[in-house]
C-alpha positions in Angstrom: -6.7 -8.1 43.6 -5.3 -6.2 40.6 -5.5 -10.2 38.4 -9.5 -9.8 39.5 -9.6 -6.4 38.5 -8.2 -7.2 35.4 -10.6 -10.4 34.7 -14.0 -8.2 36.3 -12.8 -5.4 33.8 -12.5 -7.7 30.9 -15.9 -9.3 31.5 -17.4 -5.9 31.6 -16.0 -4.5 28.3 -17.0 -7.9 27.0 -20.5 -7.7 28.2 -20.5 -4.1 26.6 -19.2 -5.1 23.1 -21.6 -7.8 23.4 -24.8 -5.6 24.3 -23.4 -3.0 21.5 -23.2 -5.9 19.0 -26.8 -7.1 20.0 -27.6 -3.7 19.9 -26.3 -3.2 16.0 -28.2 -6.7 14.9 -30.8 -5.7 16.4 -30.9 -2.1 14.5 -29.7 -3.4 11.4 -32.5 -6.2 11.7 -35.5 -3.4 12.4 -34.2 -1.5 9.7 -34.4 -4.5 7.0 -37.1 -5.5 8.0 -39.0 -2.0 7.6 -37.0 -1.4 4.3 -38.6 -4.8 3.2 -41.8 -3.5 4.2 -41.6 -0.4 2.5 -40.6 -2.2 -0.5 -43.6 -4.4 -0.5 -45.8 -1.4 0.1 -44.6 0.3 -3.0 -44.4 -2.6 -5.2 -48.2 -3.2 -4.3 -48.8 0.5 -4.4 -48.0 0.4 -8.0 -49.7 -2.8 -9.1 -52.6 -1.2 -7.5 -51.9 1.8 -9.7 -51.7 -0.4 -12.9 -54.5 -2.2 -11.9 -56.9 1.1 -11.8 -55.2 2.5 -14.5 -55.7 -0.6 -16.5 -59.3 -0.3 -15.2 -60.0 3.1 -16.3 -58.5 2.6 -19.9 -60.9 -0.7 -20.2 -63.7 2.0 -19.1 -62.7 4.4 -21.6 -62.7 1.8 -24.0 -66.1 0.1 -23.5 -67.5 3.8 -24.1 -65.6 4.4 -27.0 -67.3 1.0 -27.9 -70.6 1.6 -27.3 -70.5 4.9 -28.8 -69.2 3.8 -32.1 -72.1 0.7 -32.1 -74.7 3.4 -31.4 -73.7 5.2 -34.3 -73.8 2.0 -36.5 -77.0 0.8 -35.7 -79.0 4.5 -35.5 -76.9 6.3 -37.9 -75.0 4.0 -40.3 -77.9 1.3 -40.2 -80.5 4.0 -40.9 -78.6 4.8 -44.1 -78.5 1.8 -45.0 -81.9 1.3 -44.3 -83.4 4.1 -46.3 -81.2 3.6 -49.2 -82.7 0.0 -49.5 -85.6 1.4 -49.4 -85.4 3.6 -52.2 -83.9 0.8 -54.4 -86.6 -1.1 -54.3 -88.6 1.7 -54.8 -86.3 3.0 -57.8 -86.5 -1.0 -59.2 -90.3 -0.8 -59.9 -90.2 1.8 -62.2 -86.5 0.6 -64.3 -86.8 -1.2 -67.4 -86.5 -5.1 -66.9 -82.7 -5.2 -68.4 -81.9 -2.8 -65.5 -84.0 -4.9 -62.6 -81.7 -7.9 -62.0 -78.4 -5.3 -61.8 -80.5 -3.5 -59.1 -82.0 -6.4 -57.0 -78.2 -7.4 -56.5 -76.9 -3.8 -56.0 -80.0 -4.2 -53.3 -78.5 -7.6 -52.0 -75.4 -5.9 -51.3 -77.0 -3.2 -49.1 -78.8 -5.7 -47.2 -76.1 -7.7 -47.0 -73.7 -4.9 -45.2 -77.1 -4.2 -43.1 -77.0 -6.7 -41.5 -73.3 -7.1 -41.2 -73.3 -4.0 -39.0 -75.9 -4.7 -36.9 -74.2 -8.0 -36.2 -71.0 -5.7 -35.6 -72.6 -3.1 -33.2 -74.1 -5.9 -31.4 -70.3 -7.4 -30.4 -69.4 -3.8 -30.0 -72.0 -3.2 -27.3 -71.1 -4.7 -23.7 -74.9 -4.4 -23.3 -76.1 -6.4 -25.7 -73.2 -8.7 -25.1 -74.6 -9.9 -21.2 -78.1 -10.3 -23.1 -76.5 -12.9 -26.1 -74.0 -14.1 -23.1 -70.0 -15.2 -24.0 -70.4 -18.3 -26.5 -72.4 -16.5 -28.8 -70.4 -13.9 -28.7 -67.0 -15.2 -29.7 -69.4 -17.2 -32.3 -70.5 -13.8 -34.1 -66.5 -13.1 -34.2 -65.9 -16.0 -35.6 -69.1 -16.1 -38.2 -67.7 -12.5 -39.4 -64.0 -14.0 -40.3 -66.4 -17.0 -42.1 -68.5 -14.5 -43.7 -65.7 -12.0 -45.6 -63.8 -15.9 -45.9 -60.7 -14.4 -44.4 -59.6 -17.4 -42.8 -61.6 -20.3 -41.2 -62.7 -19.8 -38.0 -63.8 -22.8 -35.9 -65.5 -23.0 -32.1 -65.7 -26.0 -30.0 -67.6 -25.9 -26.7 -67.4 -28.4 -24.0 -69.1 -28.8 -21.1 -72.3 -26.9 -19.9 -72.1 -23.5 -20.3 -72.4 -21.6 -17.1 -73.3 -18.2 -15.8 -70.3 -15.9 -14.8 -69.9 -12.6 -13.6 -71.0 -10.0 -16.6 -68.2 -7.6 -15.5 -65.9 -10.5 -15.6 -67.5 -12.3 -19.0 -67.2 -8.9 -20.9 -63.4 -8.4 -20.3 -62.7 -11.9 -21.5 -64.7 -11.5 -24.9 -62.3 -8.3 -24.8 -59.0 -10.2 -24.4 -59.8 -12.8 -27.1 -61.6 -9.9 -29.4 -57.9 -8.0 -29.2 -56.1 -11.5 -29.4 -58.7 -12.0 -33.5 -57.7 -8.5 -34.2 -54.1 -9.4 -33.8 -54.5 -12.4 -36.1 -56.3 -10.4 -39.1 -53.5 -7.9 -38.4 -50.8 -9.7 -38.2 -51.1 -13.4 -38.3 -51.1 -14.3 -42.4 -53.1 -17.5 -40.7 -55.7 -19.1 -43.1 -57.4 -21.5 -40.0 -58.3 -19.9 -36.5 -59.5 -22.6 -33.9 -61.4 -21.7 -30.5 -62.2 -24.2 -27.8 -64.0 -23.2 -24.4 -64.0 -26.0 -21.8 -66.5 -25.1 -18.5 -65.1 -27.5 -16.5 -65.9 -28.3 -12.6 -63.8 -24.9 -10.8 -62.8 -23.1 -13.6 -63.5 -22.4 -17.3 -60.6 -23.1 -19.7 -60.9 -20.8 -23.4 -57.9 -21.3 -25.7 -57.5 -19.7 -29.4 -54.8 -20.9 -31.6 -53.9 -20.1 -35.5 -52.0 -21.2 -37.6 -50.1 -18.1 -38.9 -46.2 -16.8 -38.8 -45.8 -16.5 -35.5 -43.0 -14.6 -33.7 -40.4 -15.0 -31.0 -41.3 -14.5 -27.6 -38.0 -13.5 -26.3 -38.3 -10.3 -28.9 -42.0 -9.3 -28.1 -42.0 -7.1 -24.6 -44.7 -4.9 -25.4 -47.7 -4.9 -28.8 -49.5 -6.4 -30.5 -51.6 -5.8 -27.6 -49.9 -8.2 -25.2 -49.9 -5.5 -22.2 -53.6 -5.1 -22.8 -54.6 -8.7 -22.6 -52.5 -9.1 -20.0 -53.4 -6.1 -17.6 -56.9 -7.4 -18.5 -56.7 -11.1 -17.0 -55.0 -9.5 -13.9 -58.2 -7.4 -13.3 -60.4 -10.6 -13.5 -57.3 -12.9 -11.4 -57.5 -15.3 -14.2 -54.2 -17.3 -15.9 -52.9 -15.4 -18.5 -50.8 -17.8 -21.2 -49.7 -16.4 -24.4 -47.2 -18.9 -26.6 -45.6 -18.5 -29.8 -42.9 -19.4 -32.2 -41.7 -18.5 -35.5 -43.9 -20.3 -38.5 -46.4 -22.4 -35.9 -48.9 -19.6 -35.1 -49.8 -18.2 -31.7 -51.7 -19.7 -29.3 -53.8 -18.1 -25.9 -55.0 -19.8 -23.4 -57.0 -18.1 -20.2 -58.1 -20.0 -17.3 -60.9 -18.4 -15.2 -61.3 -20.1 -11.8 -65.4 -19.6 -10.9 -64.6 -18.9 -7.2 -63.0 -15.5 -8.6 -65.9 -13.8 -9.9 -67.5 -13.8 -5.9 -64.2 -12.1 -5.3 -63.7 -9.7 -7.8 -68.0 -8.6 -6.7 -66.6 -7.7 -3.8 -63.7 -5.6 -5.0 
């Protein structure tokens, strides 16, 4: 009796231990598992956060935009306008010797005219859904022509299709902040564009040919973060590659089926 004692004892503590350990697991696995959770909460919780704050910066920014064309076209322009005005006015009564000094003085004025309307228009997200993307990045790229900063080229493939305005204004941004770091920081004489609407998706690359810079050093500038945060609001492929002395080059790949879903969000 006392041997079966013995062995029903054993089996009982065993069956304990067991239960306690299956128990433990059991704790231990509910406990990961929430800790995972509340990890995957948070981390979302603060892309969400970037994302709105990103968001609210690229609203800030389009007002600060259209503000400043505003005042170019109505105020600036006006100027402009009225000065012209009086130089021709001013060139009918000069002496002859004085005329042709004056009609190229006036050349000038109409020349910076119309170089900030052409500016406000870019400026102004409005005016930018009316003239669509294409035509957009072509203005850009006609004003780096123009002043003969460096050589700006566009090459369009496929037909052109209608996206999301929301969506097609925050892409002209990313690649407007991508030129502004080339005249900023670039030292490139050729700037080359290419825009590819393909079947699903529409494929827009820049490139120039300027210094470059190492990729393992840049973490944040030269507007990087901006772009970025940008291309995550629209869920498009973000690519940025560089290297020292063979330029910079961007490439964004917007997938069509994303602009029904960022309607809806």
């Amino acid at each position: 009796m006392e041997s079966e004692e013995v062995q029903l004892l054993v089996i009982i503590s065993s069956s304990i231990l067991f239960a306690i350990i299956i128990f433990i697991v059991i704790i231990f696995s509910v406990f990961q598992r929430r800790k995972n959770q509340l990890l995957i909460e948070k981390a979302e919780q603060r892309q969400k956060f970037e994302l709105e704050l990103a968001n609210s910066q690229s609203e800030i920014q389009e007002q600060t935009l259209k503000n400043i064309s505003w005042e170019l076209h109505d105020n600036v322009g006006q100027l402009l306008s009225v000065a012209k005005l009086q130089l021709n006015m001013l060139t009918t009564k000069v002496k002859e010797t004085n005329k042709k000094a004056l009609e190229e003085v006036g050349e000038v004025i109409g020349k910076s005219l119309h170089d900030i309307r052409m500016l406000s228009r870019t400026l102004n997200h409005e005016v930018l859904q009316n003239i669509g993307l294409v035509e957009a990045i072509k203005m850009e790229l006609q004003r780096f022509n123009r002043v003969k900063f460096l050589e700006a080229s566009i090459d369009v493939k496929g037909e052109e299709r209608q996206i999301n305005n929301k969506d097609e204004i925050i892409i002209f941004r990313i690649f407007q902040e991508f030129f502004s770091n080339v005249t900023k920081h670039s030292k490139a004489s050729e700037l080359q564009v290419k825009l590819d609407y393909e079947t699903e998706k529409l494929t827009i690359s820049a490139e120039d040919n300027g210094v470059g810079f190492n990729m393992n050093e840049v973490k944040s500038g030269l507007g990087l973060i901006n772009m970025k945060s940008r291309a995550e609001l629209i869920k498009a492929d973000f690519y940025l590659t560089s290297k020292y002395n063979e330029g910079v080059k961007l490439k964004l790949v917007y997938p069509y089926k994303n602009q029904n879903q960022n309607e809806q969000t």
